[in-house]
N, C-alpha and C positions, 0 to 999 in steps of 0.2 A: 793258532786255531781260533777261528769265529767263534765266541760265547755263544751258546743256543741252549736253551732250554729243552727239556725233554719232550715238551709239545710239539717241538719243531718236525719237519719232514717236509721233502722236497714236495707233496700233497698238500701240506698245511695251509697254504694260501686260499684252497677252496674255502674255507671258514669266512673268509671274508672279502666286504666289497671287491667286486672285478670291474673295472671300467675299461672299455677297448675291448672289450673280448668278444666275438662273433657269436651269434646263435646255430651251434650246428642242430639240423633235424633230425641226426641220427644219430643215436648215444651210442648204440652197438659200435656202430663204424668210429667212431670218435678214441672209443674205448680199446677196438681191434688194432689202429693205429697207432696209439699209444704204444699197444705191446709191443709192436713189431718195430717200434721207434726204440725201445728198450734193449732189444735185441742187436741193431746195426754198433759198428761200430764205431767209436767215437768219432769227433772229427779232429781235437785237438789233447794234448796229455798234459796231467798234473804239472811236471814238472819246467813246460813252458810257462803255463800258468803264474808258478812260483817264481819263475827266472822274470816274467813281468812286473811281478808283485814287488821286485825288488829294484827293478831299473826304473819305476812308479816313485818310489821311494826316493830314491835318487834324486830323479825330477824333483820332488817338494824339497829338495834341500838346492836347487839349482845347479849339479852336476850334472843334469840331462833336460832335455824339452822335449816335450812329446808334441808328434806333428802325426794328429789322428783322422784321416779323411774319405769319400769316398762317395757311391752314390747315395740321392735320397734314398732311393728302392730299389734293389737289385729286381731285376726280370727274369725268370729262366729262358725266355727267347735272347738274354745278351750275355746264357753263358757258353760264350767263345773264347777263342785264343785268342781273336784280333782287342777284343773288348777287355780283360782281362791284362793280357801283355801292355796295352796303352793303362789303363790303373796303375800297374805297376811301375811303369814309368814315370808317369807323371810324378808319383810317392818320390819313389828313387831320388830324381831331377829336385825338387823341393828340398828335400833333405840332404840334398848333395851340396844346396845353397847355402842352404841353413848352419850346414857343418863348417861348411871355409868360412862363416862371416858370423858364427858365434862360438866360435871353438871349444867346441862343448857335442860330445855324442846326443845323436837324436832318435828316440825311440819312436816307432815307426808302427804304427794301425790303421787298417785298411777297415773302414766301413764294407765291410765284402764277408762273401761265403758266410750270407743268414740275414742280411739283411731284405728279407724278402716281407715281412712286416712292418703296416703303415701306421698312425692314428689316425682318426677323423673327426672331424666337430661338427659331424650328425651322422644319427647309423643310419640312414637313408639319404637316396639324392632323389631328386625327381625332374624329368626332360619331358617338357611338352603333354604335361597332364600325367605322365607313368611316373610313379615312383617304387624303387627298386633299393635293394640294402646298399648302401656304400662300398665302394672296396677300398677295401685293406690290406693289400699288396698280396702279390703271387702265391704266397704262403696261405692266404684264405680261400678267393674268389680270383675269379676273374675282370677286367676292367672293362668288357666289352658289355655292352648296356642292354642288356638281355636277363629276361626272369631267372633260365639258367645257367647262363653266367656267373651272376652275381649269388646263388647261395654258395654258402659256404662249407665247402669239400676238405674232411678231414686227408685224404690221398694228398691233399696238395704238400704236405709236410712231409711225408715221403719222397715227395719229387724234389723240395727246398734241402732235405738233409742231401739227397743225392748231388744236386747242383754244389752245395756246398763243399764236399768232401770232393766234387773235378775240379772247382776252384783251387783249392788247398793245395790239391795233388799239384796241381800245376806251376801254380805261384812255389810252391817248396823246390818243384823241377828247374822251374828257371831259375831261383838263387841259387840251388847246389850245383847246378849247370857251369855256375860265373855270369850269370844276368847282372847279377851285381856287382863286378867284379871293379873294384877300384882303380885296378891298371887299366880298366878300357872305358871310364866313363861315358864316353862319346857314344857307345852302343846304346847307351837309355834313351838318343833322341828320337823327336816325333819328326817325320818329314817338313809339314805344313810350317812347324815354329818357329824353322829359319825365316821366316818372312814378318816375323814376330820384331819389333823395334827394340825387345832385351836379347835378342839373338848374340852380338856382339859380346855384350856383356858377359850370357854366360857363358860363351867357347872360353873367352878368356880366363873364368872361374876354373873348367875343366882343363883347357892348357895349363894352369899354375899347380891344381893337386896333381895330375900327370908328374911333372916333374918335380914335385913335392918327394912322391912316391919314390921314384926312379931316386932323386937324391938320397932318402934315409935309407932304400935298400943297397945300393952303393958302400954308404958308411958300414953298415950292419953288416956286409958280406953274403947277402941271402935276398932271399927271394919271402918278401913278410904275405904268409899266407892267408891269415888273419882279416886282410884286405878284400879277399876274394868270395867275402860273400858278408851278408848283415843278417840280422835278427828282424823275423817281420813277423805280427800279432795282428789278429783279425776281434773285431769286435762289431754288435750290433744292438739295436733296441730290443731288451727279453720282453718285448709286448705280449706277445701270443704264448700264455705260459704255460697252456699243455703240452707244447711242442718242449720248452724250457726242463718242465718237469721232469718228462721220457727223459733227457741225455742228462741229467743230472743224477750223479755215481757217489760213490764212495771207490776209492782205489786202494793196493796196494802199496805198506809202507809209508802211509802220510795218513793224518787225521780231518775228519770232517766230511764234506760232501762239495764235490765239485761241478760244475756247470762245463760239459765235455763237449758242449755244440760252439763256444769261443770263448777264447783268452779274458777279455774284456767286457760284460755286459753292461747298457747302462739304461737306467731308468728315466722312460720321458717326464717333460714338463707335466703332463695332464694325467699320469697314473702315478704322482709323487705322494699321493694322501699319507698320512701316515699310520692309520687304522687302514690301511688298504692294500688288497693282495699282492703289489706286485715287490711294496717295499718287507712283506711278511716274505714271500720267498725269497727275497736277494737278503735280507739277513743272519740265514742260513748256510750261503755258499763262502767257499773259500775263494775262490776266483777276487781278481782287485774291480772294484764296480763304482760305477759312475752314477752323478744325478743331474739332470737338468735344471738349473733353478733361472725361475722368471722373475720378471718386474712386480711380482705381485704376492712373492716369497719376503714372508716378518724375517727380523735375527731372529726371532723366537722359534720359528716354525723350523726354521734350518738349523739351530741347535739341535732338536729335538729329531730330528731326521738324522741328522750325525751321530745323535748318540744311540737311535734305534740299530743305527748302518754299519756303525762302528765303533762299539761299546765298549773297548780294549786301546782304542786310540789308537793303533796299528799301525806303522807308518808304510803307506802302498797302498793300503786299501781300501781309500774312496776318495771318488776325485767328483769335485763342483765345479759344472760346466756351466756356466752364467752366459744368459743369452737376452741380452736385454733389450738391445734395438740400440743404434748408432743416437737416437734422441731422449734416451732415457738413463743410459748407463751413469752417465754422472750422478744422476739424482738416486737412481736405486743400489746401485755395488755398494758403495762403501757403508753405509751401516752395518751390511753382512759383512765385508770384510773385518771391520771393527770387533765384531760380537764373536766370530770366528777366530780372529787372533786374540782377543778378552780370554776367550775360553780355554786355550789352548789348544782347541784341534786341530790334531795334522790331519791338511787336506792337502790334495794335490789342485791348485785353480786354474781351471782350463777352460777360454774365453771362444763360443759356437758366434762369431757375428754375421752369420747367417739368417737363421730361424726368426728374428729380430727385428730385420729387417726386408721379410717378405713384402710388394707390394703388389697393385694390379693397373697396368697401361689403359691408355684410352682406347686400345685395339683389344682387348682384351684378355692379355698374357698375364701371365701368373709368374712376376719377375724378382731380382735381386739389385741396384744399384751398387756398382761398384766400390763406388765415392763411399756407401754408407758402411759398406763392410770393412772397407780401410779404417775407416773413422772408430768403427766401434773397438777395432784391435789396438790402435793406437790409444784412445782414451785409457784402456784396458790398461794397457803397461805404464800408463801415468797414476790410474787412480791404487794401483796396486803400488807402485815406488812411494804415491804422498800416505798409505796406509802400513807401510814397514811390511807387507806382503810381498808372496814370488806370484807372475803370471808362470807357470809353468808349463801353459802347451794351448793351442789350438785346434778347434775341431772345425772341419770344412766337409761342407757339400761339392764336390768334384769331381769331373771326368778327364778321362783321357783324349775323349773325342774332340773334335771343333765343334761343337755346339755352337748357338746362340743362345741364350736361354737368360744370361743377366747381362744389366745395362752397363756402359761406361766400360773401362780398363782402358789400357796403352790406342787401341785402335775406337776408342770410344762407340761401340755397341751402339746402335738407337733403337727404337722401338719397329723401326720397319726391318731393321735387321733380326729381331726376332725370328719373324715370319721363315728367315731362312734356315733355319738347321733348327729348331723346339721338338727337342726328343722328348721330355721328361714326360712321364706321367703321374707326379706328384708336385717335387718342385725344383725349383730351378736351379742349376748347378753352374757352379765358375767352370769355363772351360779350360785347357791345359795351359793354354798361354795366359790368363786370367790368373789361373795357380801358382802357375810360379812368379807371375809380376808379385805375389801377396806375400810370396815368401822371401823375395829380394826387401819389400818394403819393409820387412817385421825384421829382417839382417839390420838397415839401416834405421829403423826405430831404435832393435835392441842396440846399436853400436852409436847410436846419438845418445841416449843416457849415461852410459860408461863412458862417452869421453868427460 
């Protein structure tokens, strides 16, 4: 159980600084949503929760890696089954790599169902003389650039818990189904990917666990059911913490208070304060929680976050997502890793070389290079090896779509290729073939150290 003082409650955080959080105009309605957010029912249960907290665990000791991914900002206009189904594959596919080429189970989070909240680095935007509130993903406003579009509508958390819980429903449908059923890999593919230049590669991945399968159930005399489905956890930014607040429980038969809208919340780079609301409410919850740390994160400051976050030392429950940029990670990781193993804290260190490495084209797109986010995973498992540290997992912005939206990978992207498929409307995502080229790379990274 989380240490908390009797000050604590899932409320407590209004006490203190909120940064990110929208000005709603109507406290009634703000308030009336809350309750009725109180009321629904959860979306996820305690004891998934706890069955994370401990395969989390795992990971920090290197029996599991966590391969956590998904979009920047879910949309309620893309919650479908085609859009959805392709997420899950893409997941699936990655971690179907990941398993034959580092033989070691992979725990498996979808940036999905909640991720409907954004940050932004100004609460206004302004186009052509109009300035207007920023949006902050589906779960506030809307993105269309109108007076009332852009206030911020407490109903919208009603509509995102809703989305949330078809998500769940579904994603739970397809694995109990056999979506993930290890005898039929080959159902995870995307049509488009066979024109992918790692195509080859991975049928031959899925032809060998195929008959992998088939061999040990042979031996064993049965049919290993076991196989026929995976464990999958959703986790998202708990930015917006009135919506956090409402689904935050106490249950039966377990101590503490839980966070029942997802398995995994983690805390962004820009509301990490440590006097500030949103690290007051995540030190209360039993759920395993995450933090963003930047380039601009002391050992000191990150001590001190650790031991506000996890003051029991716990093994599962907090994980350091280090997101530094492919040109800085050398210079800024390892002091934190030093001061961090100095100290003794169990963390779980999982490297975002995404957010890092945002840039912007001469045409004006809002992009990701390839090359950099290679660069940054790779440096990642070097500077952790020369520091007596584990990388233990990766966090990725991805879809299942064919997007275009970041440069370079196997078909090398350019910037006019942009212009053809830029869904996002926040930031740029690897597309499916993009994903899985990262997780074949990160197989042969980890399997070029151990030799």
């Amino acid at each position: 159980m989380i240490a908390t003082d009797n000050a604590w409650a899932p409320e407590s955080w209004r006490g203190k600084p909120a940064l990110q959080m929208p000005t709603y105009p109507d406290a009634a309605a703000l308030a009336s949503t809350q309750a009725e957010l109180r009321a629904l029912p959860p979306l996820v249960t305690s004891r998934e929760i706890l069955t994370l907290k401990q395969q989390l665990a795992e990971a920090q000791e290197g029996k599991r890696f966590l391969l956590q991914g998904g979009d920047c900002a879910e949309t309620f206009a893309e919650c479908s089954s085609d859009t959805i189904t392709n997420r899950l594959k893409v997941l699936l596919q990655m971690s179907l790599v990941m398993v034959h080429g580092m033989k070691i189970p992979v725990v498996r989070v979808g940036r999905f169902a909640g991720q409907y909240a954004k940050p932004r680095s100004a609460d206004t935007e302004t186009r052509d003389g109009v300035t207007l509130p920023s949006y902050r993903g589906d779960i506030v406003n809307s993105p269309d650039f109108t007076a009332e579009a852009r206030v911020p509508d407490p109903r919208r958390m009603i509509k995102a818990h809703a989305r949330s819980a078809m998500t769940m429903n579904f994603v739970r449908s397809l694995i109990d189904g056999g979506f993930a059923d290890l005898h039929h890999p080959e159902f995870w593919g995307l049509g488009w990917v066979n024109q992918s230049p790692h195509a080859a590669e991975y049928q031959r991945m899925v032809a060998n666990i195929g008959d992998a399968v088939r061999f040990t159930e042979i031996l064993v005399g049965r049919k290993m059911q076991s196989l026929s489905r995976v464990d999958f956890y959703t986790s998202h930014e708990a930015l917006l913490l009135p919506y956090e607040e409402a689904q935050t429980r106490q249950v039966p038969r377990a101590d503490g208070w839980f966070n029942l809208s997802t398995h995994f919340p983690w805390i962004g780079m820009r509301t990490a304060a440590l006097d500030g609301a949103h690290v007051e409410y995540f030190r209360g919850i039993e759920n395993p929680i995450a933090v963003k740390v930047g380039p601009s994160v002391t050992p000191d400051a990150l001590l001190r976050v650790c031991d506000a976050l996890n003051p029991d030392n716990e093994p599962g429950r907090l994980g350091l997502i280090h997101r530094m940029g492919a040109g800085q990670i050398a210079e800024k990781l390892p002091a934190l890793l030093d001061a961090v193993k100095r100290e003794g804290r169990r963390v779980l260190w999982i490297c975002d070389p995404m957010h890092g490495n945002t840039e912007s084209t001469s045409n004006g797109f809002k992009t990701r290079h390839f090359r950099n986010i290679h660069r940054e995973i790779e440096q990642a498992f070097d500077l952790h090896d020369a520091a007596g540290t584990r990388l233990g997992g990766v966090h990725l912005e991805l879809t299942g779509e064919n997007v275009t939206e970041c440069l370079g990978g196997a078909r090398q992207l350019t910037e006019v290729d942009l212009q053809r498929d830029y869904r996002s409307t926040v930031d740029p995502r690897l597309n499916y073939e993009q994903a899985l080229e990262i997780a074949m790379l990160i197989v042969r990274k980890r399997g070029a150290m151990a030799d």
